[in-house]
mmCIF file of the N, C-alpha and C atoms, coordinates in Angstrom:
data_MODEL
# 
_entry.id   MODEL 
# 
loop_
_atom_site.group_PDB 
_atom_site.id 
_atom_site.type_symbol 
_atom_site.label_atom_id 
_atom_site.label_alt_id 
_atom_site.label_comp_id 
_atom_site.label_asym_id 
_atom_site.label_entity_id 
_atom_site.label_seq_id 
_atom_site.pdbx_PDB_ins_code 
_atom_site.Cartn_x 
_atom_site.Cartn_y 
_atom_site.Cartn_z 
_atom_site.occupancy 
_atom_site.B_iso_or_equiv 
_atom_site.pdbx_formal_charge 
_atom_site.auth_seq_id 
_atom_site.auth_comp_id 
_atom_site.auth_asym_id 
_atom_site.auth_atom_id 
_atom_site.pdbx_PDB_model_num 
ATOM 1   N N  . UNK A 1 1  ? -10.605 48.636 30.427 1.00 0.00 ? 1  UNK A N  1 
ATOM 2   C CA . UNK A 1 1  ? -11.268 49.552 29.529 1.00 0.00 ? 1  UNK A CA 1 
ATOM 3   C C  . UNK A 1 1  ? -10.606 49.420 28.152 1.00 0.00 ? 1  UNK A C  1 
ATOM 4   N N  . UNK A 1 2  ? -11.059 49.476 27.214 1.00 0.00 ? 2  UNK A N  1 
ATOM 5   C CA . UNK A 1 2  ? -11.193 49.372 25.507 1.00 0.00 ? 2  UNK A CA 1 
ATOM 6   C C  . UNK A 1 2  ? -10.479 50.688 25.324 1.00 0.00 ? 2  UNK A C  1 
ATOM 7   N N  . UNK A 1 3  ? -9.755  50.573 24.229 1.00 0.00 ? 3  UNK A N  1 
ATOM 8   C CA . UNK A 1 3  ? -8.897  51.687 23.521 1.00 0.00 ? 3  UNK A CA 1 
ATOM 9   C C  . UNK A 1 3  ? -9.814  52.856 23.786 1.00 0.00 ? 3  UNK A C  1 
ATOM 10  N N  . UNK A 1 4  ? -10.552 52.311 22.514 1.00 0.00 ? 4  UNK A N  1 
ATOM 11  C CA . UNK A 1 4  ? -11.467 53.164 22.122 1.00 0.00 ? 4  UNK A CA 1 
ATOM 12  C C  . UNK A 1 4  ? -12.244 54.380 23.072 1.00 0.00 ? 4  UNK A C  1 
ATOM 13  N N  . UNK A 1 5  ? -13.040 53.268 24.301 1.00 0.00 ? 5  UNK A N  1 
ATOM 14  C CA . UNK A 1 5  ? -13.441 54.030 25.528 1.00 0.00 ? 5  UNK A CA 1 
ATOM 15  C C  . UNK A 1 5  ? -12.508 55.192 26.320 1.00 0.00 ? 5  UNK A C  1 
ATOM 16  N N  . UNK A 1 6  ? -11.366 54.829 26.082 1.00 0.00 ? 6  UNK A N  1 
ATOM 17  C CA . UNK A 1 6  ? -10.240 55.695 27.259 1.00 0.00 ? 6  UNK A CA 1 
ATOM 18  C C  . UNK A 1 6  ? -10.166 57.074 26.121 1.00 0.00 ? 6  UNK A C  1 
ATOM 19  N N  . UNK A 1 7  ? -10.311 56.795 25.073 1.00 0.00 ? 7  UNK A N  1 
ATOM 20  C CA . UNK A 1 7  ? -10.109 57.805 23.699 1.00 0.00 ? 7  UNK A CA 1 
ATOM 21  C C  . UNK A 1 7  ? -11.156 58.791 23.788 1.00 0.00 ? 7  UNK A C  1 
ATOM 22  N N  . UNK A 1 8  ? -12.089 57.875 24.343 1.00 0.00 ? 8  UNK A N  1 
ATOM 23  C CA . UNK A 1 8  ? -13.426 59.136 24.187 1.00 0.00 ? 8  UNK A CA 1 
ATOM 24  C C  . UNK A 1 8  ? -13.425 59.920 25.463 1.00 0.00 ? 8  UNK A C  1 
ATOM 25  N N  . UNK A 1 9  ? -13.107 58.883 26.585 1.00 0.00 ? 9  UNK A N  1 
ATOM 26  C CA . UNK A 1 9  ? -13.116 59.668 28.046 1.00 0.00 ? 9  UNK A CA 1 
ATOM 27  C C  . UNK A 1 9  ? -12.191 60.997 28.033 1.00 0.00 ? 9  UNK A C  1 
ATOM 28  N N  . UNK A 1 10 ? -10.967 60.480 27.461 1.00 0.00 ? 10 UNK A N  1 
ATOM 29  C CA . UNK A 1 10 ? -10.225 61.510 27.742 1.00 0.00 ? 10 UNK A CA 1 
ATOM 30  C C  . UNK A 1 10 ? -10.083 62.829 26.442 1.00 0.00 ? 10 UNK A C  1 
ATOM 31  N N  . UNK A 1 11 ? -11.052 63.295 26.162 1.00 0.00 ? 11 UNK A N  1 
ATOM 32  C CA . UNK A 1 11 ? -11.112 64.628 25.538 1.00 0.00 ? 11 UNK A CA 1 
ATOM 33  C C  . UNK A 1 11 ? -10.043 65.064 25.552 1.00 0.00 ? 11 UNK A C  1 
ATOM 34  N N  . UNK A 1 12 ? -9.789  65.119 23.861 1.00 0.00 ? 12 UNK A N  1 
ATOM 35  C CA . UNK A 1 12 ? -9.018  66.344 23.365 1.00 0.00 ? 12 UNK A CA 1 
ATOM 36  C C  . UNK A 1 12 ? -7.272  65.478 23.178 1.00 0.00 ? 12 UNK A C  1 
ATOM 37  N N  . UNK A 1 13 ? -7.271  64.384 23.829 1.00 0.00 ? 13 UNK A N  1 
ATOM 38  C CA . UNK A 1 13 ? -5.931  63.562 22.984 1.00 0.00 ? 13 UNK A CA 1 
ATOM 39  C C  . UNK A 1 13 ? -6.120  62.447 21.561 1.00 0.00 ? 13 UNK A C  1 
ATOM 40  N N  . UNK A 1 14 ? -4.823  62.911 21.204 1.00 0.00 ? 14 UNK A N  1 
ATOM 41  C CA . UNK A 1 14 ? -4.491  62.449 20.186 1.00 0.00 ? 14 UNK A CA 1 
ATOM 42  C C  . UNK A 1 14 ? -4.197  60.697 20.160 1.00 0.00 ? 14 UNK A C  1 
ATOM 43  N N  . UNK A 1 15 ? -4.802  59.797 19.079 1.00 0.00 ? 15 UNK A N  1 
ATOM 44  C CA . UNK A 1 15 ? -4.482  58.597 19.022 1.00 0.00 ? 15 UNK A CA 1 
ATOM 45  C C  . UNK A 1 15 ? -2.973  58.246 19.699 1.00 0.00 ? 15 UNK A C  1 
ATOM 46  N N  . UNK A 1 16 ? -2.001  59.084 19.001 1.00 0.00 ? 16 UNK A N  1 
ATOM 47  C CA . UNK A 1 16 ? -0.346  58.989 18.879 1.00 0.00 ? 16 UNK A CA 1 
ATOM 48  C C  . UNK A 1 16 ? -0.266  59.108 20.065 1.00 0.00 ? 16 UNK A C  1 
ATOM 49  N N  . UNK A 1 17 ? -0.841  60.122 21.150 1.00 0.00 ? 17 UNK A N  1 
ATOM 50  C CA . UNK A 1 17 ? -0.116  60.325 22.279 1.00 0.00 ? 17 UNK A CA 1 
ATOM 51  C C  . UNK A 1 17 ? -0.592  59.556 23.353 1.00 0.00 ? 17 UNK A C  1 
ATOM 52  N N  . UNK A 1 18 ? -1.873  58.999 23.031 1.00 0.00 ? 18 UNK A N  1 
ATOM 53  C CA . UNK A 1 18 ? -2.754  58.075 24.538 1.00 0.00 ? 18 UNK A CA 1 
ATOM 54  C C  . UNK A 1 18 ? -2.115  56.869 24.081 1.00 0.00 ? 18 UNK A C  1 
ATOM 55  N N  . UNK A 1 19 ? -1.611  56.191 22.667 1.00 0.00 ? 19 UNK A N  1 
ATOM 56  C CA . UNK A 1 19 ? -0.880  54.925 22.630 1.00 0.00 ? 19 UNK A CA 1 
ATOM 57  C C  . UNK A 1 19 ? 0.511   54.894 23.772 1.00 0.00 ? 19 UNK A C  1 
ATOM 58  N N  . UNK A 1 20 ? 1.305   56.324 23.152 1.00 0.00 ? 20 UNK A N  1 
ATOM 59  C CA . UNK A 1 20 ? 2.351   56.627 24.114 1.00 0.00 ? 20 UNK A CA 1 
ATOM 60  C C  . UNK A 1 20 ? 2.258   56.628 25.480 1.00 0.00 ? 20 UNK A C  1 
ATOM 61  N N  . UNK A 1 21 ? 1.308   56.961 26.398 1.00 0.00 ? 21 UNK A N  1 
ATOM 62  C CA . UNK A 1 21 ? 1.373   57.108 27.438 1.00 0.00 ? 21 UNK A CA 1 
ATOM 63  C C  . UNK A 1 21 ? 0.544   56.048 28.136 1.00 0.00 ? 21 UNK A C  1 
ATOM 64  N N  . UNK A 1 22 ? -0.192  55.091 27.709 1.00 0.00 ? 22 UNK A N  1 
ATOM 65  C CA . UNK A 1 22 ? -0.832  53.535 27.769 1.00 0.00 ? 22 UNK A CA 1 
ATOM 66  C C  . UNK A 1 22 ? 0.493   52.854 27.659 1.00 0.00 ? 22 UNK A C  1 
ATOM 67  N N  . UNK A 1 23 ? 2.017   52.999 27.012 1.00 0.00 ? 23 UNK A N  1 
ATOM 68  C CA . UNK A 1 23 ? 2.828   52.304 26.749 1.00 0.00 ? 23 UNK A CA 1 
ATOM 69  C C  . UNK A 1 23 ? 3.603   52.525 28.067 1.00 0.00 ? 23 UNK A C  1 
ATOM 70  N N  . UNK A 1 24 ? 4.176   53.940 28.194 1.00 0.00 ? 24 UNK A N  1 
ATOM 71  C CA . UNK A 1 24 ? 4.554   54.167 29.477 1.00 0.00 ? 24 UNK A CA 1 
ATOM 72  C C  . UNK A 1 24 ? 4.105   53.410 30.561 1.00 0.00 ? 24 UNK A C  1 
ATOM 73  N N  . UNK A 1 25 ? 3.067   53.935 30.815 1.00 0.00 ? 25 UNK A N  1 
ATOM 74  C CA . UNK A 1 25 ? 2.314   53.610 32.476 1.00 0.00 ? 25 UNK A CA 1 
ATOM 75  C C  . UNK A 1 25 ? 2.197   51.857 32.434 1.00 0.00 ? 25 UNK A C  1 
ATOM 76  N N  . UNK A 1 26 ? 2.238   51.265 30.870 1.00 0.00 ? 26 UNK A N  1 
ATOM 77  C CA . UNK A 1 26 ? 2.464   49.724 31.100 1.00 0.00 ? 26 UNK A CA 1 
ATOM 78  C C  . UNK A 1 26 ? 3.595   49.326 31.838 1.00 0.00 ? 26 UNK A C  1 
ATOM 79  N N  . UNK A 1 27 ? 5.026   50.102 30.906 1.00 0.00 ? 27 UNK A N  1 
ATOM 80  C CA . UNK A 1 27 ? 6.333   49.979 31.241 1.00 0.00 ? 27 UNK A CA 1 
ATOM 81  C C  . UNK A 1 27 ? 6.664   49.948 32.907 1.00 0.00 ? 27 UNK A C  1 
ATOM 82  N N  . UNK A 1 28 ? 6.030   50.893 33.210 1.00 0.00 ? 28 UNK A N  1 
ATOM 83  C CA . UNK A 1 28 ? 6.348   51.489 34.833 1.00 0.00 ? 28 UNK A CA 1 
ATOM 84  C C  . UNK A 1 28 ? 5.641   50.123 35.456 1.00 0.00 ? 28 UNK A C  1 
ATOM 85  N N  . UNK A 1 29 ? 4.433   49.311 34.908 1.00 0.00 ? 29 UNK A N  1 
ATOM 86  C CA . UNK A 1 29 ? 3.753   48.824 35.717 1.00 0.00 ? 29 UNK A CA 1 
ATOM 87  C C  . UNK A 1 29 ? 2.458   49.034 36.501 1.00 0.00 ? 29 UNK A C  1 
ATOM 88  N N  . UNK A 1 30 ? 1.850   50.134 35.897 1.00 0.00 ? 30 UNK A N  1 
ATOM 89  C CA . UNK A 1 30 ? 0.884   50.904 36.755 1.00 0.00 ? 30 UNK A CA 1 
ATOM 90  C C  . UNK A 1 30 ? -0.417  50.469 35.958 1.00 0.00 ? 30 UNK A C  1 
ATOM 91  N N  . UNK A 1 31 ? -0.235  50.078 34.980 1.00 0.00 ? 31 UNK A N  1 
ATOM 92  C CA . UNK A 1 31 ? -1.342  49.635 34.030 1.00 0.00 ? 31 UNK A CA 1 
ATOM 93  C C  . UNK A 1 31 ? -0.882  48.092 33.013 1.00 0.00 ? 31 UNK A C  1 
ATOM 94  N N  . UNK A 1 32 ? -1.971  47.374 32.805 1.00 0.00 ? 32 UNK A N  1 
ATOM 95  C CA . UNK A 1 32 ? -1.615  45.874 32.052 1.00 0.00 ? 32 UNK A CA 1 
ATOM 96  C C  . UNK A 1 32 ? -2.814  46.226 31.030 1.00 0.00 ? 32 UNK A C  1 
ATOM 97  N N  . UNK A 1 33 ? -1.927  45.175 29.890 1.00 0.00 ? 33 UNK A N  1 
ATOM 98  C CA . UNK A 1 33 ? -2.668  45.578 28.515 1.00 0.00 ? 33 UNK A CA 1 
ATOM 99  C C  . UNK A 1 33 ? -3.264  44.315 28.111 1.00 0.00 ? 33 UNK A C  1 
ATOM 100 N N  . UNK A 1 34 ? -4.460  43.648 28.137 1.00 0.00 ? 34 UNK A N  1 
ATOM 101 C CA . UNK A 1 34 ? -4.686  42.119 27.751 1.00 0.00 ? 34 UNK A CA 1 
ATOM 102 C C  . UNK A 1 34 ? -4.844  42.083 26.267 1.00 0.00 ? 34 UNK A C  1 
ATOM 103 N N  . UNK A 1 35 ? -4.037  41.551 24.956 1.00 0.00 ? 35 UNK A N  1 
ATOM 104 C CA . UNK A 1 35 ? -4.505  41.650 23.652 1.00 0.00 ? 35 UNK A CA 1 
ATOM 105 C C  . UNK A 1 35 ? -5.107  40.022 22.843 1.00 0.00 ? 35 UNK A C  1 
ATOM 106 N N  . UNK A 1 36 ? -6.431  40.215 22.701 1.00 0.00 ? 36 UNK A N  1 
ATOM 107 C CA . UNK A 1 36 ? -6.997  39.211 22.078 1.00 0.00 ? 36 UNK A CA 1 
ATOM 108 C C  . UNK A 1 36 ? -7.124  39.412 20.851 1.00 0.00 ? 36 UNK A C  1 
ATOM 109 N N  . UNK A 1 37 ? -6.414  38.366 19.646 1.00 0.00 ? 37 UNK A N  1 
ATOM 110 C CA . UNK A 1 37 ? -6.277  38.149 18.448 1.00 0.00 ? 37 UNK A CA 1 
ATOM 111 C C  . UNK A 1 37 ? -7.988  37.848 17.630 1.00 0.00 ? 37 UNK A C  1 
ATOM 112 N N  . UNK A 1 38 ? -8.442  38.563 18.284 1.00 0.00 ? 38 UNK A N  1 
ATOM 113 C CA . UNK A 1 38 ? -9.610  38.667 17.304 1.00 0.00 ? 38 UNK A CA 1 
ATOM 114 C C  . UNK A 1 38 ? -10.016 39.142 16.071 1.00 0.00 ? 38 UNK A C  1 
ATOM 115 N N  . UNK A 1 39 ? -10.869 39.355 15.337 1.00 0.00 ? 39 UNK A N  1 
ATOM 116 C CA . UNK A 1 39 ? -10.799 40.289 14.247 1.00 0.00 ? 39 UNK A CA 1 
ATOM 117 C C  . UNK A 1 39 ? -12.279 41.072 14.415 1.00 0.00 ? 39 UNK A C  1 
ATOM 118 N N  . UNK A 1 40 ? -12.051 42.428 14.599 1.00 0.00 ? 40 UNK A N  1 
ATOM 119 C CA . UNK A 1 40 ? -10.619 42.862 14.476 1.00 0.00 ? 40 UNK A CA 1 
ATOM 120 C C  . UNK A 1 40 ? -10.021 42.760 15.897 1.00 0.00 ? 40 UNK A C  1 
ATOM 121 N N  . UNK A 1 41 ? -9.143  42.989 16.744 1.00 0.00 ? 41 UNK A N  1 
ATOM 122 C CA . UNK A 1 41 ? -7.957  42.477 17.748 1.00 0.00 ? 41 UNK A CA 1 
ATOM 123 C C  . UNK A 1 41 ? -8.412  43.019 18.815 1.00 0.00 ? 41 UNK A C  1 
ATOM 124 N N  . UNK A 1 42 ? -8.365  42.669 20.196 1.00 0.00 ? 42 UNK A N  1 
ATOM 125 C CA . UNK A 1 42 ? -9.109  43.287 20.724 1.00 0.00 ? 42 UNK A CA 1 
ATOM 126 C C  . UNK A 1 42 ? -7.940  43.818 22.515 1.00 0.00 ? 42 UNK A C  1 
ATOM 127 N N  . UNK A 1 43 ? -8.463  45.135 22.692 1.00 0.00 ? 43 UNK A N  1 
ATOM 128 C CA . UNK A 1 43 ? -6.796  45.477 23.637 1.00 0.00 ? 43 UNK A CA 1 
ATOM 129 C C  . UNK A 1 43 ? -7.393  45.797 24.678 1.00 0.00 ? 43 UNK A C  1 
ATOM 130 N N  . UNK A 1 44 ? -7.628  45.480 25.936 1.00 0.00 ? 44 UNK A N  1 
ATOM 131 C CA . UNK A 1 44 ? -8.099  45.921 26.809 1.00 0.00 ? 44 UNK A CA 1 
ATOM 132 C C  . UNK A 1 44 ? -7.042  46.307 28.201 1.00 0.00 ? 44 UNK A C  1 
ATOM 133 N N  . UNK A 1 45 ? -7.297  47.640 28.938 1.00 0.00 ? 45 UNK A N  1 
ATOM 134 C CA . UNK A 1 45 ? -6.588  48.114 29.815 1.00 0.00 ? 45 UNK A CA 1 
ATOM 135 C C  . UNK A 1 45 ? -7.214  48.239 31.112 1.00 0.00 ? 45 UNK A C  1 
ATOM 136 N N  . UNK A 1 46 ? -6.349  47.466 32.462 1.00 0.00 ? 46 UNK A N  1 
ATOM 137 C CA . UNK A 1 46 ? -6.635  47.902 33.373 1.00 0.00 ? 46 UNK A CA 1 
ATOM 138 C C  . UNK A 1 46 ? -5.535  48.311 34.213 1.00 0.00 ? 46 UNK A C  1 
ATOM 139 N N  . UNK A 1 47 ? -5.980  49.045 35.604 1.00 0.00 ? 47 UNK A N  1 
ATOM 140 C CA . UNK A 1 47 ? -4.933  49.004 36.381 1.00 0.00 ? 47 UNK A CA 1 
ATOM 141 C C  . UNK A 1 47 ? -4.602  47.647 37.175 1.00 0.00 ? 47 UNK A C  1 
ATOM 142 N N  . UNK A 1 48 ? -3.269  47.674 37.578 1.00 0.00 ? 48 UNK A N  1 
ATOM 143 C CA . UNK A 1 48 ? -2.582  46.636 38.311 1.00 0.00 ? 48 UNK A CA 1 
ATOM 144 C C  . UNK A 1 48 ? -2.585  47.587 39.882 1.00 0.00 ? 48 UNK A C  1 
ATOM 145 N N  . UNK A 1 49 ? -2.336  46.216 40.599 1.00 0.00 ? 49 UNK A N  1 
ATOM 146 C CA . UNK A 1 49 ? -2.140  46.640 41.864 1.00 0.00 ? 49 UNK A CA 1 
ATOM 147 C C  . UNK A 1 49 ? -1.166  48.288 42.521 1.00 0.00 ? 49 UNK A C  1 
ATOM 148 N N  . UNK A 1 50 ? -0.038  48.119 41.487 1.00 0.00 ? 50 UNK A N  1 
ATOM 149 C CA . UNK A 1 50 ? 0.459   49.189 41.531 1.00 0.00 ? 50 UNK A CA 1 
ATOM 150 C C  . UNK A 1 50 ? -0.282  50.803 41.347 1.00 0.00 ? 50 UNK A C  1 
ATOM 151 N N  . UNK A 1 51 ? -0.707  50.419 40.250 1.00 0.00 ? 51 UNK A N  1 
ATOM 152 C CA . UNK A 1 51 ? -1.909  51.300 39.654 1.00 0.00 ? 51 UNK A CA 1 
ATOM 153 C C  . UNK A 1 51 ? -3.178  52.006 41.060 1.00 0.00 ? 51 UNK A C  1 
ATOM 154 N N  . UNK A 1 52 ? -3.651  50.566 41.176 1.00 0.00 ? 52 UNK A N  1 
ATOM 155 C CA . UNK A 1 52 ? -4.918  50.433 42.354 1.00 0.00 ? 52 UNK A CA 1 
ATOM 156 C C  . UNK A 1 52 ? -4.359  51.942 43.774 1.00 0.00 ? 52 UNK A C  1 
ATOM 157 N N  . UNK A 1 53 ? -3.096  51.540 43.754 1.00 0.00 ? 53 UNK A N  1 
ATOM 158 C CA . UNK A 1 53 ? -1.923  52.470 45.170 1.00 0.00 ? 53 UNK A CA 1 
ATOM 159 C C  . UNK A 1 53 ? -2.196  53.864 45.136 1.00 0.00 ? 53 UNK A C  1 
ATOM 160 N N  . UNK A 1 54 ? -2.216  54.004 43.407 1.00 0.00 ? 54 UNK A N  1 
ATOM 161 C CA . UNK A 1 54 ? -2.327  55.356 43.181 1.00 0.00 ? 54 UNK A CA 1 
ATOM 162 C C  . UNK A 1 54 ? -3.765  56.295 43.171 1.00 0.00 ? 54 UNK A C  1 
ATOM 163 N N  . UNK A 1 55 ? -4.444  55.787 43.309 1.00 0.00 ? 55 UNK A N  1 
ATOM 164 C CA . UNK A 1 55 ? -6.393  56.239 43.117 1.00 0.00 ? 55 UNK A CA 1 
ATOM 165 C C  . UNK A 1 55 ? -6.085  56.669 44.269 1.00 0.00 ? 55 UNK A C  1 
ATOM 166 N N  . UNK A 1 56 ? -5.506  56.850 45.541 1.00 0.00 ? 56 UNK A N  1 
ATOM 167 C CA . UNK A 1 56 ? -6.455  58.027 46.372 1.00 0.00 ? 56 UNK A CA 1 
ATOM 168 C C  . UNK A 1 56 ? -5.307  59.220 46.088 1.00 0.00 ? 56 UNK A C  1 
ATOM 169 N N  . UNK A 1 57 ? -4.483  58.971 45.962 1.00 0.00 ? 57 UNK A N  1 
ATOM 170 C CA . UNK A 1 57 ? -3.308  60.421 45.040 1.00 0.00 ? 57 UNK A CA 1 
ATOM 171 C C  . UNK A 1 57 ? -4.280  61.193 44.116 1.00 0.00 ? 57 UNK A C  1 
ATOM 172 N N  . UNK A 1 58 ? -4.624  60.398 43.220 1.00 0.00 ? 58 UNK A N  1 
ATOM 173 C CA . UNK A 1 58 ? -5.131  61.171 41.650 1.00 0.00 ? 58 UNK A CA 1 
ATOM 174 C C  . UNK A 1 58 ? -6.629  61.608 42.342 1.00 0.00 ? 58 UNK A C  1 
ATOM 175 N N  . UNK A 1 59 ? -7.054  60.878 43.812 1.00 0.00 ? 59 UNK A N  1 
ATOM 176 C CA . UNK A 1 59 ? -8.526  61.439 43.794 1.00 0.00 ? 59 UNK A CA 1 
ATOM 177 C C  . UNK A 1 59 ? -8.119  62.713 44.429 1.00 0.00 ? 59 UNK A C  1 
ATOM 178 N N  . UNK A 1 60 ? -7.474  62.521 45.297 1.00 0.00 ? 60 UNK A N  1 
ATOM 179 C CA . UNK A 1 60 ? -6.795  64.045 45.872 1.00 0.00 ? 60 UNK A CA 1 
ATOM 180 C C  . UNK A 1 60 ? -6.892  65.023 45.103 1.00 0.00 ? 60 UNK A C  1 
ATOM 181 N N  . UNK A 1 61 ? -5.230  64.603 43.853 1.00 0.00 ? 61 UNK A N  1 
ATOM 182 C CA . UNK A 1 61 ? -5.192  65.939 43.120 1.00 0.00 ? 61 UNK A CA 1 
ATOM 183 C C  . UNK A 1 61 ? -6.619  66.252 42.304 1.00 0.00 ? 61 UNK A C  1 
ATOM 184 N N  . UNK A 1 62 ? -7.334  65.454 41.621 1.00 0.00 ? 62 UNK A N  1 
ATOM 185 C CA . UNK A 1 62 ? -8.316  65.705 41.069 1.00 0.00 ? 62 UNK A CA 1 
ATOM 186 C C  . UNK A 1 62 ? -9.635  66.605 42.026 1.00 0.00 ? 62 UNK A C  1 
ATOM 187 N N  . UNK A 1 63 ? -9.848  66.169 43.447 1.00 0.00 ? 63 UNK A N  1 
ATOM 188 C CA . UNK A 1 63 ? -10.440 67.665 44.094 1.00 0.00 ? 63 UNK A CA 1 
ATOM 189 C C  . UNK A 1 63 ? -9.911  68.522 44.458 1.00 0.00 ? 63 UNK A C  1 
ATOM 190 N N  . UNK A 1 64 ? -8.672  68.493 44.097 1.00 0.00 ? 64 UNK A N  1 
ATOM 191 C CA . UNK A 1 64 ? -8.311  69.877 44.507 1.00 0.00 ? 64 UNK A CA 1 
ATOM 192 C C  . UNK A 1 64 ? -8.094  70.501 42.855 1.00 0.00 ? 64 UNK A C  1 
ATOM 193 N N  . UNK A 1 65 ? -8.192  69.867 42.240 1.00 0.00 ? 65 UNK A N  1 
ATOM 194 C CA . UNK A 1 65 ? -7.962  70.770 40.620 1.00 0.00 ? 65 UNK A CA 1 
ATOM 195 C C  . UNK A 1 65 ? -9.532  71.280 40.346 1.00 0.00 ? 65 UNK A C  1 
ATOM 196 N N  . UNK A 1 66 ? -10.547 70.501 41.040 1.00 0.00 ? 66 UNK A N  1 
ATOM 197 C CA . UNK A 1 66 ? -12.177 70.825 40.779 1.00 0.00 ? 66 UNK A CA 1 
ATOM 198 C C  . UNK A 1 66 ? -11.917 72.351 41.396 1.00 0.00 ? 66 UNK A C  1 
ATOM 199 N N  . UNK A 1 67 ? -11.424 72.088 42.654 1.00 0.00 ? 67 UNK A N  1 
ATOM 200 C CA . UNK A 1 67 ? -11.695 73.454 43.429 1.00 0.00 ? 67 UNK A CA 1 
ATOM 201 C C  . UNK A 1 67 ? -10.980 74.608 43.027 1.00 0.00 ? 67 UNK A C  1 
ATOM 202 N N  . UNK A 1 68 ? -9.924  74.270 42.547 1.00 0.00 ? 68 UNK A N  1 
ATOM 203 C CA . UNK A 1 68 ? -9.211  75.535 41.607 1.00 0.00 ? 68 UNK A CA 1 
ATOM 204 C C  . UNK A 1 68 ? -9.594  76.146 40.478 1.00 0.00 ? 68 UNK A C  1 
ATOM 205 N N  . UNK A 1 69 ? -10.143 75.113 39.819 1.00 0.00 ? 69 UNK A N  1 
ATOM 206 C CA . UNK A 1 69 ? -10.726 75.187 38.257 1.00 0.00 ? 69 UNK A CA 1 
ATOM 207 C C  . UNK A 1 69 ? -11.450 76.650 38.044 1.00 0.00 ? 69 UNK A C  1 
ATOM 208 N N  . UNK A 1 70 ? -11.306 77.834 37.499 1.00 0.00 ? 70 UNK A N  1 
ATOM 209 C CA . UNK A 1 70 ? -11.873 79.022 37.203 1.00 0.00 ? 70 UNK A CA 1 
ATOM 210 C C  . UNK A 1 70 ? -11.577 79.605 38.164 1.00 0.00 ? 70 UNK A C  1 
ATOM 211 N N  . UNK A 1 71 ? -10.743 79.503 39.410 1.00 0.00 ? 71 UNK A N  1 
ATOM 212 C CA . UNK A 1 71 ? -10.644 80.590 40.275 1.00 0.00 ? 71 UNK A CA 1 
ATOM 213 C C  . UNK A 1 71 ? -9.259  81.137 39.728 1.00 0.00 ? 71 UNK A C  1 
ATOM 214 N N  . UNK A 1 72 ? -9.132  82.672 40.193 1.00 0.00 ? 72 UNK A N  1 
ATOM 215 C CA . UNK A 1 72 ? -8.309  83.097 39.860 1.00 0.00 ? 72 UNK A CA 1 
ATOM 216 C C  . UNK A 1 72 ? -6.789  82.931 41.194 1.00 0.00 ? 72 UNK A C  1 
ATOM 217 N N  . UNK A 1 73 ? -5.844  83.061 40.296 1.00 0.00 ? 73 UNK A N  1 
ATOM 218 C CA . UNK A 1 73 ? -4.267  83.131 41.541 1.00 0.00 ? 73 UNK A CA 1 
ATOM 219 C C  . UNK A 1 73 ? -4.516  84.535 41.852 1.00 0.00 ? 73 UNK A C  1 
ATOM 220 N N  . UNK A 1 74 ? -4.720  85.259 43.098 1.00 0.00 ? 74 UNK A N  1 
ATOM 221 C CA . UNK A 1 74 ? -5.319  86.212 43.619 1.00 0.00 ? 74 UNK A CA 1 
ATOM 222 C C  . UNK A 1 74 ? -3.863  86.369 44.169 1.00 0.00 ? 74 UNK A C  1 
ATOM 223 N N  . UNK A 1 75 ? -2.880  85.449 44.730 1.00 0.00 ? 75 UNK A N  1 
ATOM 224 C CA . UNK A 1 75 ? -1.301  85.524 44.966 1.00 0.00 ? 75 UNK A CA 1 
ATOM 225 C C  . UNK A 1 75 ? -0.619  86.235 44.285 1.00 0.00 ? 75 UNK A C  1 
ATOM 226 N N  . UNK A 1 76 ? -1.084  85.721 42.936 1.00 0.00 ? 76 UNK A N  1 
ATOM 227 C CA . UNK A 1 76 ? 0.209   85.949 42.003 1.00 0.00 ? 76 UNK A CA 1 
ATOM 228 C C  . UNK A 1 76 ? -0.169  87.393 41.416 1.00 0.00 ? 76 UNK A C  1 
ATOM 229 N N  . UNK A 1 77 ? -1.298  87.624 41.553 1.00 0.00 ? 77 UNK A N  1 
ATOM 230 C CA . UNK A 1 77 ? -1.841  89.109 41.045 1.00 0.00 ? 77 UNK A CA 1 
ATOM 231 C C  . UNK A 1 77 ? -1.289  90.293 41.862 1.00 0.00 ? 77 UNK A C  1 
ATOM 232 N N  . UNK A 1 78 ? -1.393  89.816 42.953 1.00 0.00 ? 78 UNK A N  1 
ATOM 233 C CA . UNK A 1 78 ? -0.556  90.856 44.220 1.00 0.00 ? 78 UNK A CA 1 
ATOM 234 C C  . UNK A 1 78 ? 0.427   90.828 43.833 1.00 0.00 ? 78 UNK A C  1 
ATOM 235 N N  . UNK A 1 79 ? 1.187   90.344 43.437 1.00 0.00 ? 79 UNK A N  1 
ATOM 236 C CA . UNK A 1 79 ? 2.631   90.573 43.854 1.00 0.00 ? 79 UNK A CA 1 
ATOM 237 C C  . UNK A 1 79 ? 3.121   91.459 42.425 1.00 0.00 ? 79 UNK A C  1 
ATOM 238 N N  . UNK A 1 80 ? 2.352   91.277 41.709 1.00 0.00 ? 80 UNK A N  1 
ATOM 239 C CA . UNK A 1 80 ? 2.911   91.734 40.190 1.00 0.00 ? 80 UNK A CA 1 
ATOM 240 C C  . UNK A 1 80 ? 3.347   93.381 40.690 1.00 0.00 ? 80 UNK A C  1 
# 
């Protein structure tokens, strides 16, 4: 995926901080960056195998954050 594309997907980050954390997750290995000297240059990101390990984790947490999403901590209200 293209800079650009991951920029739009992910609503609400900043250029500065999706470079930062595209740099990270390279570092770790979880993501590879292919850069073609085009004009203008062209950077494309995918996951690596390492990366690939992690999709049923993030699909996990991601249904269980759907299912939380607007409900209230009904726990934490009790106890107050």
């Amino acid at each position: 995926m293209r800079f650009g594309a991951l920029s739009r997907e992910i609503q609400g980050i900043s250029t500065k901080v999706l470079t930062e954390r595209l740099r990270m997750l390279e570092a770790e290995g979880i993501i590879y960056r292919e850069y073609q000297a085009t004009i203008p240059p062209q950077v494309t990101y995918g996951l690596t195998d390492r990366g690939q390990e992690l999709m049923g984790v993030i699909e996990q947490i991601d249904v269980l954050a759907q299912r939380w999403y607007g409900q209230k901590n009904s726990s934490q209200v009790s106890q107050k």
